[in-house]
C-alpha positions as CSV (number, residue, x, y, z in Angstrom):
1,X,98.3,89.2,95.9
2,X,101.0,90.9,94.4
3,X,101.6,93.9,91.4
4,X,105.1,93.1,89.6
5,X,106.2,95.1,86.5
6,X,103.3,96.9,83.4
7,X,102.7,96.2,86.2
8,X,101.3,92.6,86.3
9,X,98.6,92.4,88.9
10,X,97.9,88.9,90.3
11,X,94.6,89.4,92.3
12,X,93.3,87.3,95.4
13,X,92.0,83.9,94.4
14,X,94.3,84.0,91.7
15,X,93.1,86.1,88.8
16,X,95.5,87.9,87.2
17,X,95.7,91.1,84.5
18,X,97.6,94.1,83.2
19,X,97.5,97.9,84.4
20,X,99.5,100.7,83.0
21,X,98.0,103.7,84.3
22,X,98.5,106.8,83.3
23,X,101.7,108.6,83.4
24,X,102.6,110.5,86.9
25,X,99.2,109.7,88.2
26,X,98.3,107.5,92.1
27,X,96.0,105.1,91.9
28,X,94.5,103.2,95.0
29,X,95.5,99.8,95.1
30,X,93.8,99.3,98.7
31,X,90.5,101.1,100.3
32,X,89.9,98.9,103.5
33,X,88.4,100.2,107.0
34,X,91.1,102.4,108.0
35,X,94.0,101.7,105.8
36,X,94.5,103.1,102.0
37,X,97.0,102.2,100.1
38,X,98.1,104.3,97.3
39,X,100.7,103.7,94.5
40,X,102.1,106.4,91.7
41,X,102.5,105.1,88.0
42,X,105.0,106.5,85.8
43,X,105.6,105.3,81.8
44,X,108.8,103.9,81.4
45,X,110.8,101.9,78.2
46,X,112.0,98.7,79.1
47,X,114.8,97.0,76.6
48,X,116.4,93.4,77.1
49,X,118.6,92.1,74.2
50,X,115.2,90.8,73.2
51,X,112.6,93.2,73.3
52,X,111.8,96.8,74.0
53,X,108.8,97.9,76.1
54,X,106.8,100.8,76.2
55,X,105.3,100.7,79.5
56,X,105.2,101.9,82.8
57,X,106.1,101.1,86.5
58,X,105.3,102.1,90.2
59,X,107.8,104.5,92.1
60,X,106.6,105.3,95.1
61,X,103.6,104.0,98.0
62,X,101.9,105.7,100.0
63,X,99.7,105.1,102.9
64,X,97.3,106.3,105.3
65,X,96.3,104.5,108.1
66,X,94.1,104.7,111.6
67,X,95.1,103.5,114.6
68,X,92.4,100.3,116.1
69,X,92.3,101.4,119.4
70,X,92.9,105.5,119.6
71,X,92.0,106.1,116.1
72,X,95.0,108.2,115.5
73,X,96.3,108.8,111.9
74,X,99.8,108.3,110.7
75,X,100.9,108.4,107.0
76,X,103.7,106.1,105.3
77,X,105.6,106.8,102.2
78,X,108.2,104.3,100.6
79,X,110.2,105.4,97.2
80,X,112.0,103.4,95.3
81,X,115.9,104.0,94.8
82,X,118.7,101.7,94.1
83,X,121.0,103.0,96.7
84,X,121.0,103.0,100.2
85,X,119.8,104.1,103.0
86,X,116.3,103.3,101.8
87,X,113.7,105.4,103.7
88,X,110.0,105.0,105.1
89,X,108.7,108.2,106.4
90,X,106.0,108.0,109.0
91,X,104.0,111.2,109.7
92,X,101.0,111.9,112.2
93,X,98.0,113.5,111.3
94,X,99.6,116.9,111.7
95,X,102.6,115.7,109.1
96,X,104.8,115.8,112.1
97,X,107.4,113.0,111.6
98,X,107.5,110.5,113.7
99,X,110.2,108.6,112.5
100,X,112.4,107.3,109.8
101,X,113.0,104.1,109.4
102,X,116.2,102.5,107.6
103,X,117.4,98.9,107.9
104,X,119.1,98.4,111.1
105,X,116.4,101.6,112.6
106,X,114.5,99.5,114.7
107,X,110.6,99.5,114.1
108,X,108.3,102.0,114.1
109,X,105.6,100.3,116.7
110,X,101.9,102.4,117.7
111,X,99.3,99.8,118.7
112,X,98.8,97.7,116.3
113,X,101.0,99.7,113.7
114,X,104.4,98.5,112.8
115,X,106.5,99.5,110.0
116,X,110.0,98.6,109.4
117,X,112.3,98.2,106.7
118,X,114.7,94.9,106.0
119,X,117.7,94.4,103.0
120,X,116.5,91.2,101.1
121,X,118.5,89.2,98.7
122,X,117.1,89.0,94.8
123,X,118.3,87.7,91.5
124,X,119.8,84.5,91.0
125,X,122.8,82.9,92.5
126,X,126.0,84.0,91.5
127,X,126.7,87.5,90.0
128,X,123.0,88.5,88.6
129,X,122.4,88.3,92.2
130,X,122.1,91.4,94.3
131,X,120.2,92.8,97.3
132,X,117.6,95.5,97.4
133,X,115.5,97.0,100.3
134,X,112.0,95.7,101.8
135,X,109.1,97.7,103.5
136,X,106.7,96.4,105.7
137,X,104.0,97.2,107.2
138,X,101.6,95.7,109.3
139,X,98.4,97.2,110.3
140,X,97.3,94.3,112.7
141,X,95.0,93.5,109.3
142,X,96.9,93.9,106.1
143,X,100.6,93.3,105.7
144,X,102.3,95.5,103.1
145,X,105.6,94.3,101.4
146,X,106.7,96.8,99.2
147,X,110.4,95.8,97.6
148,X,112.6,98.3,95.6
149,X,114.1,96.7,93.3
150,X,116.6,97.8,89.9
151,X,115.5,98.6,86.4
152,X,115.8,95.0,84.2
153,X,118.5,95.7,81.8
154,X,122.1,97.4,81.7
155,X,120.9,100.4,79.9
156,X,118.8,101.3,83.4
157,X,121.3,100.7,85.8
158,X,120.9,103.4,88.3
159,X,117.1,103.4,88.1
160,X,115.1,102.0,90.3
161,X,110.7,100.4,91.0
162,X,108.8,98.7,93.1
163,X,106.7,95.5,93.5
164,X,104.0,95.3,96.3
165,X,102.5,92.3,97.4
166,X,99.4,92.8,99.9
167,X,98.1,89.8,102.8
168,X,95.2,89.9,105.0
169,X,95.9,88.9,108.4
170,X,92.5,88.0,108.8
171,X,89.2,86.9,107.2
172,X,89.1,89.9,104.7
173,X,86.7,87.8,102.1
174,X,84.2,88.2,105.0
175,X,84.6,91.8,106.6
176,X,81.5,93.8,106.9
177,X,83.7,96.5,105.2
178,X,84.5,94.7,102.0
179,X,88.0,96.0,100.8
180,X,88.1,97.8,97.8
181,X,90.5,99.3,95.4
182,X,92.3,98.1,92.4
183,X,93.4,95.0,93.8
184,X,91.7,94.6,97.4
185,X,88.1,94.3,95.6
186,X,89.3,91.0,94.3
187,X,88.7,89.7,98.3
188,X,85.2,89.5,97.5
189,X,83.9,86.3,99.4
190,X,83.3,83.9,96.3
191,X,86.6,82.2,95.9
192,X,87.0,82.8,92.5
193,X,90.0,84.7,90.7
194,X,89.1,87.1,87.5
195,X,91.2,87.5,84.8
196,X,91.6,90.9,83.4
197,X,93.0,92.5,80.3
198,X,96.7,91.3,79.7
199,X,99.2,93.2,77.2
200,X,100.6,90.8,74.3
201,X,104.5,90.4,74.4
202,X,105.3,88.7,71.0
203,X,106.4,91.2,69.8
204,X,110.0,92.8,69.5
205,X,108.7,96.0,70.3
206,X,105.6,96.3,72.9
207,X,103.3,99.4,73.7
208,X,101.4,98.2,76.7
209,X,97.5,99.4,77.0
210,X,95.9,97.0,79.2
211,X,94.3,98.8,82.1
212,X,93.0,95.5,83.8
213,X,89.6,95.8,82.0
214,X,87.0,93.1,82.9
215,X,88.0,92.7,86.4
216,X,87.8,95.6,88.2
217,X,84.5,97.3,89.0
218,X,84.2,100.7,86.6
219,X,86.9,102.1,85.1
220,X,90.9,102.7,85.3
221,X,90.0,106.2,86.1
222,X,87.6,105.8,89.0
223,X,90.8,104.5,91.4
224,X,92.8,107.7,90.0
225,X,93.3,109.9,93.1
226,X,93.8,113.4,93.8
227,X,97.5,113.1,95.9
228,X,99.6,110.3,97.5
229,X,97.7,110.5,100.7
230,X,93.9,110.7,99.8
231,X,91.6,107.9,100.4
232,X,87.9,109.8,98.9
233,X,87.4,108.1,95.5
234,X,84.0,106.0,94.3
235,X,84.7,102.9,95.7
236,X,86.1,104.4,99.3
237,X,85.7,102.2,102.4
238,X,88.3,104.3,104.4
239,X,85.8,105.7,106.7
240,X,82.8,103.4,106.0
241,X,81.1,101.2,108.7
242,X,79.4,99.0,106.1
243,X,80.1,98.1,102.6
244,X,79.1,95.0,100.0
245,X,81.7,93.3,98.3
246,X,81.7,93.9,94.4
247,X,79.2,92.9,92.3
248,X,81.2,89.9,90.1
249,X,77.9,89.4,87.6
250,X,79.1,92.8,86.3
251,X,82.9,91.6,85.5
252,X,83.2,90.4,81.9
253,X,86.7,89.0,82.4
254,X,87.4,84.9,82.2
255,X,87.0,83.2,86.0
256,X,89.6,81.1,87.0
257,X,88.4,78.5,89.4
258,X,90.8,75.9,91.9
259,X,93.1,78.7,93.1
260,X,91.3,79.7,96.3
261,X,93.3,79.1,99.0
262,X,95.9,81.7,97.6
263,X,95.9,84.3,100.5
264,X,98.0,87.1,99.3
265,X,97.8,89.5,95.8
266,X,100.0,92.0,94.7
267,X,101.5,93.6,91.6
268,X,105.0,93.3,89.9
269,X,106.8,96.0,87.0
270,X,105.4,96.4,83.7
271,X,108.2,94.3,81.5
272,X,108.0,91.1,79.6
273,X,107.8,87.8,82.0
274,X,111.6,87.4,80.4
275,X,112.8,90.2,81.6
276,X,112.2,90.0,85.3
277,X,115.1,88.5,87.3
278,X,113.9,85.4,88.9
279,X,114.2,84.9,92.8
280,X,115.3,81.2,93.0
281,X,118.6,82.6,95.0
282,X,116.5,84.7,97.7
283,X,117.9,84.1,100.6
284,X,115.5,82.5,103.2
285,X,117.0,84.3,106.2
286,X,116.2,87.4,104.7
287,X,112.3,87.0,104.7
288,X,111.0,88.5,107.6
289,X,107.8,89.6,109.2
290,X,106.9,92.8,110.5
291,X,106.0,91.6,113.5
């Protein structure tokens, strides 16, 4: 699964839809048995030769996680910037840091924990190209990739947002805690992507409003959360022992079948598909696992 930019949510089993959130707000993208994931929305204008947005993309992530074995808590917080050093701050549960990592740091390992940072190359080949900073962290279960990445567009040079992409490292359609959370609900045993609400870019000039309506359980509001690091909010499994996936007779939104053996979601920026660099020229020795 991935999130990409207003921002464009593809969802496990491949559904896909828009979310904008609200301006300066988190929302959780990820409620699993000890691991929240957190993301914070901020409106934005987007303008290509082409077309000018009205939308909104995600600045910064933040996580809380607790350790498998001596159930300790650590925090992790990634902002976007353009320019180096690009920084992941790990705290304990007493906001202690434990450590900075920066490419070239070496890991930050603690059990099963392990969060790093790598340079990646984007764009295409030649001088569109360019090279931007990777976060990752695996949990032992989930595998976060959060990439900070520029602004589309020479008017935002200097600016910067993220994409996340989220993979289970094991069987999460079938955990007795079924993840929850903007994006993790969509691991809900069946298979089956849901489409949400998608913003129209026709136009030369685009307001988005789609707040992935029609496949997510209640509303854009009920994944709102009160700071980076919380993980209460209605649809919680932080802390839970036992919870049932989502109930999918409830979603209104079109289901898209043949697509189940996509493992991964995530979400990428809130701008037209046109004006979002492609990756053919990503260099393959850059991908790396945070393992």
């Amino acid at each position: 699964m991935s999130i990409v930019a207003d921002p464009h949510i593809a969802f496990a089993h491949g559904g896909k839809a828009d979310f904008k959130g609200e301006h300066m707000s988190w929302y959780n993208f990820l409620s699993a048995k000890n691991v929240s994931l957190n993301v914070l929305f901020l409106h934005s204008d987007f303008k290509n030769p082409n077309r000018l947005v009205h939308g909104s993309h995600m600045a910064q992530l933040a996580m809380k996680v607790r350790s498998a074995r001596s159930a300790k808590i650590f925090t992790v917080e990634f902002t976007a910037s353009v320019a180096p050093p690009h920084h992941v701050l790990i705290r304990d549960a007493d906001g202690n840091l434990a450590k900075t990592a920066t490419h070239g740091s070496g890991n930050f390992v603690f059990e099963d924990l392990v969060v790093s940072v790598r340079e990646r190359r984007h764009g295409v080949i030649g001088a569109r190209g360019w090279r931007g900073a990777v976060m990752l962290v695996n949990t032992g279960r989930w595998l976060i990739e959060a990439a900070s990445k520029p602004f589309p567009g020479k008017a935002d040079r200097g600016k910067a947002l993220l994409d996340v992409q989220i993979v289970p490292n094991y069987d999460a359609d079938h955990d007795v805690v079924a993840p929850h959370g903007l994006v993790g609900q969509s691991w809900d045993g069946d298979g089956v992507g849901i489409d949400g609400a998608q913003d129209n870019y026709t136009a030369a000039e685009v307001t988005t409003k789609a707040m992935a309506e029609g496949a997510i359980e209640g509303v854009a509001a009920d994944y709102a959360m009160e700071d980076k690091f919380a993980t209460a909010f209605k649809f919680s499994r932080f802390d839970a022992v036992k919870a049932a996936p989502r109930d999918v007779s409830k979603l209104i939104g079109k289901r898209t079948h043949g697509r189940g053996g996509i493992k991964g979601a995530g979400v990428t920026p809130d701008v037209a598909p046109d004006d979002v660099l492609e990756e053919a020229g990503r260099d393959a020795s850059d991908d790396v696992a945070a393992s």
